[in-house]
Steps between C-alpha positions, in 0.01 A plus 500: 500500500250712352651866539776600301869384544632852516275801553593875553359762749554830425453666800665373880227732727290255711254367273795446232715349727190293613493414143795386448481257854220323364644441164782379726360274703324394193859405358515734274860685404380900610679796328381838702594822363501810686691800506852589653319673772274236636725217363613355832201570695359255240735222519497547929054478440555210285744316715301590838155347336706171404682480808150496665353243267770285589456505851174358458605216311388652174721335209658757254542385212595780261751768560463909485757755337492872557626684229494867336519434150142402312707384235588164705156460454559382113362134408246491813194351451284724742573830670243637750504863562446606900603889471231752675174553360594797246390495170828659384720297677339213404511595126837578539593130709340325190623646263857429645414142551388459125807633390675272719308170485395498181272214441369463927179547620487749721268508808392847642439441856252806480232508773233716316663715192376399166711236342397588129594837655885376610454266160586809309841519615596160294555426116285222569184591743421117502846365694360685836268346709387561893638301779378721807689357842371572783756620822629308675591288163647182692173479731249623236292207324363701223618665125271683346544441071353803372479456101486824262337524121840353349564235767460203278345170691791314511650703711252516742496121531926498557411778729307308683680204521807708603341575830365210566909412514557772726208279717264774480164541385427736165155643443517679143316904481442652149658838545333750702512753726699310822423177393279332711723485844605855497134641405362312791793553779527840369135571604459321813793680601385819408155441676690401810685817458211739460334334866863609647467835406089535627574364820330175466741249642886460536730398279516156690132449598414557093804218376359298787151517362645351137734238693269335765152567296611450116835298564732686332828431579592840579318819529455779244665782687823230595502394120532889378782561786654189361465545092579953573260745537628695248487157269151500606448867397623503155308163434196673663541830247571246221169339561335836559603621139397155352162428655391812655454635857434168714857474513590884620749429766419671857670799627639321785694269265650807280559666877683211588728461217563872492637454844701182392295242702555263246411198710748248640783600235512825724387345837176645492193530273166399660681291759870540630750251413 
């Protein structure tokens, strides 16, 4: 087995929970923490995603824990963090897990803030290193290993060779603004977006265009109803501050997140779910 025996999540949403099912089926012994509030509806996301993965066949091999303490976190090897994508919080989720885990990597599941940035939050910058998962986790075949100024090159290669466990395929980004899948999804979707709001096409007719003429598995406009619009929007004003005003999100995507058309977490976004 080449991912860790025991690994912590800290963090039970959907892409931690995903997380935590791949280390899973991986064998892997799973801690998740979360907190008191969203405690169960972890464990229940957990146990639903196995439960599926069974059904299929698919052998688990490892086991998953919800807790509420970090401190059960002591002696693990790796800890990836899968809180939202806020600076503070982050900061604050790191430093909590070096306190806790002394000693662990830690994996920032980040999917386009700086990780020297969120490095700054540790006693030791060069334990954290990028493993971006991509929702859904279980059906998703790529990691992206995004590597910071202090990321030594060991790490990169156990990195690697962690997801390559996990049966999925790592290509490794220096540390940029979005990293090289949210820079480009982020701006096809935002072009897509922009021929909404003139009137070109639909919403369908344009994901159509990418799916039957470039191949892509699933339109933009699906993908950003999918992932959140208002995900999309702060990545799109995090890009905008980085690299300038390519990346200025439309007005119809701050309309619709004003309104709370989130996409299909709220049953509607660009499509209704």
């Amino acid at each position: 087995m080449t991912v860790p025996a025991a690994v912590g999540v800290y963090g039970g949403g959907r892409m931690g929970a995903g997380i935590a099912h791949a280390f899973a089926v991986a064998g892997s012994t799973v801690t998740v923490v979360e907190t008191d509030a969203a405690a169960d509806a972890a464990r229940a996301r957990v146990e639903k995603s196995l439960a599926k993965a069974a059904e299929k066949g698919v052998a688990v091999g490892g086991t998953v824990t919800v807790v509420t303490d970090p401190a059960l976190l002591s002696g693990l090897p790796l800890v990836v963090e899968a809180v939202p994508e806020l600076v503070e919080l982050k900061h604050s989720v790191l430093a909590s897990i070096a306190r806790s885990a002394p000693g662990a990597v830690i994996g920032t599941n980040t999917s386009s803030l700086s990780i020297d940035v969120l490095a700054g939050a540790l006693p030791d910058p060069s334990v954290l290193i990028g493993l971006h998962f991509f929702n859904p986790v279980p059906a998703s075949d790529l990691v992206e290993v995004v590597v910071g100024e202090r990321t030594p090159s060991a790490l990169v290669e156990r990195a690697q060779e962690w997801v390559r466990g996990l049966g999925k395929h790592a290509i490794t980004v220096r540390d940029s603004p979005g990293f090289a899948s949210s820079r480009l999804g982020v701006a096809i979707a935002l072009e897509a977006m922009r021929m909404v709001q003139e009137g070109v096409a639909s919403a369908e007719d344009i994901d159509s265009a990418m799916t039957l003429g470039y191949r892509h598995p699933v339109g933009p406009l699906r993908t950003t109803d999918i992932v959140g619009l208002d995900v999309r929007l702060a990545i799109a004003e995090h890009l905008e501050r980085e690299l300038g005003p390519r990346f200025t999100p439309p007005q119809l995507l701050r309309d619709k997140v004003e309104a709370g058309q989130l996409g299909r977490k709220t049953r509607e976004g660009f499509y209704r779910w």
